[in-house]
C-alpha positions in Angstrom: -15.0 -5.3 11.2 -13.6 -7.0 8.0 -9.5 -5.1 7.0 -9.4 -3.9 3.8 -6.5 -4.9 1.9 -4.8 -3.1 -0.5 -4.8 -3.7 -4.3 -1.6 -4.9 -4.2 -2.0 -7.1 -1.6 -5.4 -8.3 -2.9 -3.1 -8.9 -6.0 -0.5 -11.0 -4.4 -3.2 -13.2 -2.2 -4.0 -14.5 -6.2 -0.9 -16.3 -6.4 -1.5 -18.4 -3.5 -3.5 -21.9 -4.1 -6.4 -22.4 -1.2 -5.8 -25.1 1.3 -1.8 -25.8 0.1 1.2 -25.8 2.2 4.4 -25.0 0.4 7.8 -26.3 0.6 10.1 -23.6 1.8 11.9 -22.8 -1.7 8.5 -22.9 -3.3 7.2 -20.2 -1.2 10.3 -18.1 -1.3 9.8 -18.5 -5.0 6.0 -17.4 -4.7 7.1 -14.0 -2.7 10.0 -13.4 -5.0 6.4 -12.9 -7.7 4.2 -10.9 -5.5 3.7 -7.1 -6.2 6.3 -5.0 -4.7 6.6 -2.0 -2.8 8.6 0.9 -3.1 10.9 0.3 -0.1 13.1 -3.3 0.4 10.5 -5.2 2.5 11.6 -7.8 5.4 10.8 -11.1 5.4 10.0 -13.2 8.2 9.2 -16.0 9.7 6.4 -16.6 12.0 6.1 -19.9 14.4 3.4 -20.9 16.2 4.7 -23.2 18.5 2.7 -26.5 20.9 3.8 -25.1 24.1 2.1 -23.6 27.0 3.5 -20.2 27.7 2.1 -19.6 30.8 4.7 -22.5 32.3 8.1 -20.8 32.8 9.7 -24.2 31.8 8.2 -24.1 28.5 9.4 -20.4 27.1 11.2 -20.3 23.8 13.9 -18.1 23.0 17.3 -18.0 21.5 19.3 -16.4 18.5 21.0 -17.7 15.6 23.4 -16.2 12.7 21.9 -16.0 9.2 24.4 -17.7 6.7 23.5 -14.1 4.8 22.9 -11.7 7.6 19.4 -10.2 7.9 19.8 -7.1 5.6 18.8 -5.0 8.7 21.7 -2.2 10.2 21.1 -3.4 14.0 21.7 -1.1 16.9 23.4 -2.0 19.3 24.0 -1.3 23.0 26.5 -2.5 25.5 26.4 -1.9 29.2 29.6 -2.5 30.4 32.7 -0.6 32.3 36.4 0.0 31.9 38.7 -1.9 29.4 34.8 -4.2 28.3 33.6 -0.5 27.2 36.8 0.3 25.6 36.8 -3.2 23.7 32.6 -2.1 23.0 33.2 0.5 21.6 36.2 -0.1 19.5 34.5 -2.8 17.8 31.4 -0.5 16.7 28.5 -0.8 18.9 26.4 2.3 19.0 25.9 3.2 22.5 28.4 2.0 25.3 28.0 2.8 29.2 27.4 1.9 32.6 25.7 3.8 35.2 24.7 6.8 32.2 23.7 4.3 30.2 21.2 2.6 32.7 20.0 5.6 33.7 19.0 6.7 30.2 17.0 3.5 29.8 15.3 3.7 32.9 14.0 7.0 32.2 12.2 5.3 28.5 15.2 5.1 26.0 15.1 2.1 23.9 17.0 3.4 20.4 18.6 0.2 19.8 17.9 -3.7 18.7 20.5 -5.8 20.7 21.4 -5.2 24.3 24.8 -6.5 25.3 25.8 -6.7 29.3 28.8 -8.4 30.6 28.4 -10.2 34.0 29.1 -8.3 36.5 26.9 -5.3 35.2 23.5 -7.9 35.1 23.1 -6.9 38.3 22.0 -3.5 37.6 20.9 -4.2 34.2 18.2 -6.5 35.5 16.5 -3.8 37.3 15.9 -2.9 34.1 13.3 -5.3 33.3 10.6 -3.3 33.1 11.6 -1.2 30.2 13.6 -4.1 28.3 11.6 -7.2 28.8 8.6 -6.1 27.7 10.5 -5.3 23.7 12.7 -8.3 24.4 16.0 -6.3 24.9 16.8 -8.0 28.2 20.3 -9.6 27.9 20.3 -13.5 28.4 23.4 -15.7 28.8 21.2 -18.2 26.3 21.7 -15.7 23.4 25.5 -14.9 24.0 23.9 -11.5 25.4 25.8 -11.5 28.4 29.5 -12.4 27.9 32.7 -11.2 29.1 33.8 -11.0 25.2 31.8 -7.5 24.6 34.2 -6.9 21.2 32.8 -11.1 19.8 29.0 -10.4 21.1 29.2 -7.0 19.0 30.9 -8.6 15.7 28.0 -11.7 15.8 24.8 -9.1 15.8 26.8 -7.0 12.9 27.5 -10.4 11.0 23.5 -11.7 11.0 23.3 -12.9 14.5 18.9 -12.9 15.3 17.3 -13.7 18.5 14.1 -14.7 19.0 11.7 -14.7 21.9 7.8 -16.2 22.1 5.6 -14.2 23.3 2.4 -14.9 25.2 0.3 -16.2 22.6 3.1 -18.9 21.6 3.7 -16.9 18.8 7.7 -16.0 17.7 8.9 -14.0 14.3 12.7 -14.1 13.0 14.1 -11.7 10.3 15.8 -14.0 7.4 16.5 -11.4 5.4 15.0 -8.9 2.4 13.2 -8.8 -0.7 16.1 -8.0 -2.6 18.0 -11.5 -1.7 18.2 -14.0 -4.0 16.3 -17.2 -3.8 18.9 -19.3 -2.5 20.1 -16.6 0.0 16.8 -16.5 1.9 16.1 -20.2 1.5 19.5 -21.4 3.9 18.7 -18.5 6.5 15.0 -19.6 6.9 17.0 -23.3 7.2 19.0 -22.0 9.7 16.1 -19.9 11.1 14.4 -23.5 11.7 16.6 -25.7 12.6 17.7 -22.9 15.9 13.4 -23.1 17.0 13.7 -26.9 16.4 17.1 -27.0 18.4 15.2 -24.7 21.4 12.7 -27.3 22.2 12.0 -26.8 25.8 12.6 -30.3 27.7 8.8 -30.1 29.4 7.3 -29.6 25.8 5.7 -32.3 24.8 3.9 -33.5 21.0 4.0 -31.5 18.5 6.1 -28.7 18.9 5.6 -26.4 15.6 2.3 -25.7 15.2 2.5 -23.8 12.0 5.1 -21.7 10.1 4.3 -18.3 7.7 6.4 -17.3 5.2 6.0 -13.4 4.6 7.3 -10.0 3.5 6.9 -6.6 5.4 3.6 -5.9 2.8 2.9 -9.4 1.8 0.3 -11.9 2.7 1.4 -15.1 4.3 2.6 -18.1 2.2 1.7 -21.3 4.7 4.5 -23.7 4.8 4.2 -27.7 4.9 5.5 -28.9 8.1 5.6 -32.4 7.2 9.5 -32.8 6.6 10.0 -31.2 9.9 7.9 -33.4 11.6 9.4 -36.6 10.2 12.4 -35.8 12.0 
């Protein structure tokens, strides 16, 4: 069954020349002129990587800070005890706890973006897994998710800090930001974005490692971007 897209999108898809691959600033440039919509759209990236998911030594994940933050108010959650909770909670994240805390996730609670474990409390928070690794809210030592220094975890996700995790298509979005940036904001976070995928390139991955890369807003159609300059390097 063929999607039917809205006037405004139909609208926006005019802007873009068939077949051509834009250089990032060109296509931030080309959003920045699409219709838009009442509400401060994201705008993401999305990467389809040469890797085989199915082979746990090829999985892709990892976080990075955007130069300009992401625009998004993140939620944050920290499973931790004593003087790590105290440290949690005085430097703003939104829900702090231990054994409350895992027992209100286990029973389906998943109001927040970023979970945050120190060590010692992985071992409980791994049972977890079934609730938080499905949405990608499992703490990982790889993302700084699981640190001793709760109060520095919290202050990176509040300054811009994004992870991102591939999923079982190959597939991985990151958040650079909103509509309402400026040009030049958007284009050094998607730099940033691009340069942390490059810099995750599993060892066992082999040839060509992104496959393609979308510009887009929340609303938008996809803008195609031209790999060839990351593929020179």
């Amino acid at each position: 069954m063929k999607t039917r897209r809205s006037k405004r999108y139909r609208e926006a898809a005019k802007l873009l020349e068939p077949g051509k691959f834009y250089g990032i600033g060109e296509a931030i440039q080309v959003l920045g002129k699409m219709p838009k919509t009442r509400f401060d759209e994201t705008v993401e990236l999305s990467v389809h990587l040469g890797v085989d998911p199915k082979q746990g030594d090829q999985m892709v994940r990892g976080s990075l800070r955007l130069p300009h933050g992401s625009g998004k108010k993140v939620r944050i959650a920290v499973f931790a005890r004593g003087s790590a909770a105290e440290a949690a909670k005085a430097a703003g994240a939104d829900f702090v706890g231990f054994e409350d805390l895992i027992k209100k996730v286990s029973e389906g609670f998943t109001g927040f973006d970023v979970a945050i474990a120190t060590p010692d409390a992985m071992q409980e928070v791994r049972k977890l897994g079934r609730v938080l690794g499905p949405r990608g809210l499992m703490p990982n030592p790889r993302t700084g998710t699981v640190t001793d220094d709760v109060a520095g975890a919290v202050a990176e996700c509040r300054a811009g800090r994004v992870e991102f995790k591939m999923d079982k298509s190959a597939n991985l979005h990151i958040v650079i930001g909103r509509r309402s940036f400026s040009e030049a904001a958007l284009q050094e976070n998607a730099a940033q974005a691009i340069d942390a995928v490059q810099k995750a390139k599993p060892a066992a991955a082999k040839g060509r490692f992104i496959e393609s890369l979308v510009l887009s807003a929340t609303m938008s159609p996809g803008v195609p971007l031209d790999l060839a300059a990351l593929h020179r390097k």
